[in-house]
C-alpha positions as MATLAB code, in Angstrom:
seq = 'XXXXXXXXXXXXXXXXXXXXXXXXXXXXXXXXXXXXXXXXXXXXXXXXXXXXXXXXXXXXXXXXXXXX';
ca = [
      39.148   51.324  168.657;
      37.618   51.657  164.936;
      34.456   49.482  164.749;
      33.861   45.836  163.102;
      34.450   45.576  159.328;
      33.269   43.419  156.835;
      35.319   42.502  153.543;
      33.932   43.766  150.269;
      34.935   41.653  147.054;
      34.270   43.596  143.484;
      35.330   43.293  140.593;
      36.673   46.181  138.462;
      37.915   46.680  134.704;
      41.820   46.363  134.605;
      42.448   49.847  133.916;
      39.860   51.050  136.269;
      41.850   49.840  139.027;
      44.959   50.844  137.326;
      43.507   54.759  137.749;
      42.210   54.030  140.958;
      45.425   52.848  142.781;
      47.613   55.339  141.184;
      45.121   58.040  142.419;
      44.887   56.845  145.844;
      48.569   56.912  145.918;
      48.946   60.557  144.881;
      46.777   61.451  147.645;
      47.949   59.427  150.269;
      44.968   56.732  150.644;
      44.620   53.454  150.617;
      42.335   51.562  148.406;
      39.867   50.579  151.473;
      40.340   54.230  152.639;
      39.156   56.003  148.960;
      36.245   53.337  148.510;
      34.931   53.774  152.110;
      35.043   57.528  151.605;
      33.363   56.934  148.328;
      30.269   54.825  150.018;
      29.741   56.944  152.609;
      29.604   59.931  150.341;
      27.278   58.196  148.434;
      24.831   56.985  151.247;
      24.486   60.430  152.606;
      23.545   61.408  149.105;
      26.667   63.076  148.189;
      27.182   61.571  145.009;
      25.174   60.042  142.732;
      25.169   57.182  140.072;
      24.630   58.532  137.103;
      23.596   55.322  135.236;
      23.127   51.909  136.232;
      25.901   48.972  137.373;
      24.512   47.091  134.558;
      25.591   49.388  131.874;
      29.486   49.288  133.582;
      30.265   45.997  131.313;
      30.005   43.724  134.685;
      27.846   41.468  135.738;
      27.358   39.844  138.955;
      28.974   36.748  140.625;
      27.627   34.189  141.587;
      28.042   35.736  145.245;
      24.976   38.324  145.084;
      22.166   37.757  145.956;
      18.858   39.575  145.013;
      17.074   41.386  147.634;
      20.386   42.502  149.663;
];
């Protein structure tokens, strides 16, 4: 039995996600499969951000919440 999950909404360029499926399709993943991969990688310091989410074009929703 795989544990609880919670849903994660973001918001991506059009073209980003464009790259993103089409990649996850040549290797065989899901979406939710490449992005969990992709978090855990980067909370066990695997991979780093090289600059910061505000320079990505996007800003946040009215969903986040400072301090989280």
């Amino acid at each position: 039995m795989s544990a609880p999950a919670k849903q994660l909404n973001i918001r991506l360029p059009e073209a980003t996600h464009r790259r993103l499926k089409a990649r996850c399709a040549m290797d065989g993943l899901t979406l939710a499969e490449a992005v969990d991969e992709l978090v855990l990688d980067y909370l066990e310091g695997k991979v780093r951000l090289t600059s910061p989410p505000a320079k990505s074009g996007l800003t946040p929703g009215p969903e986040s919440s400072p301090g989280l």
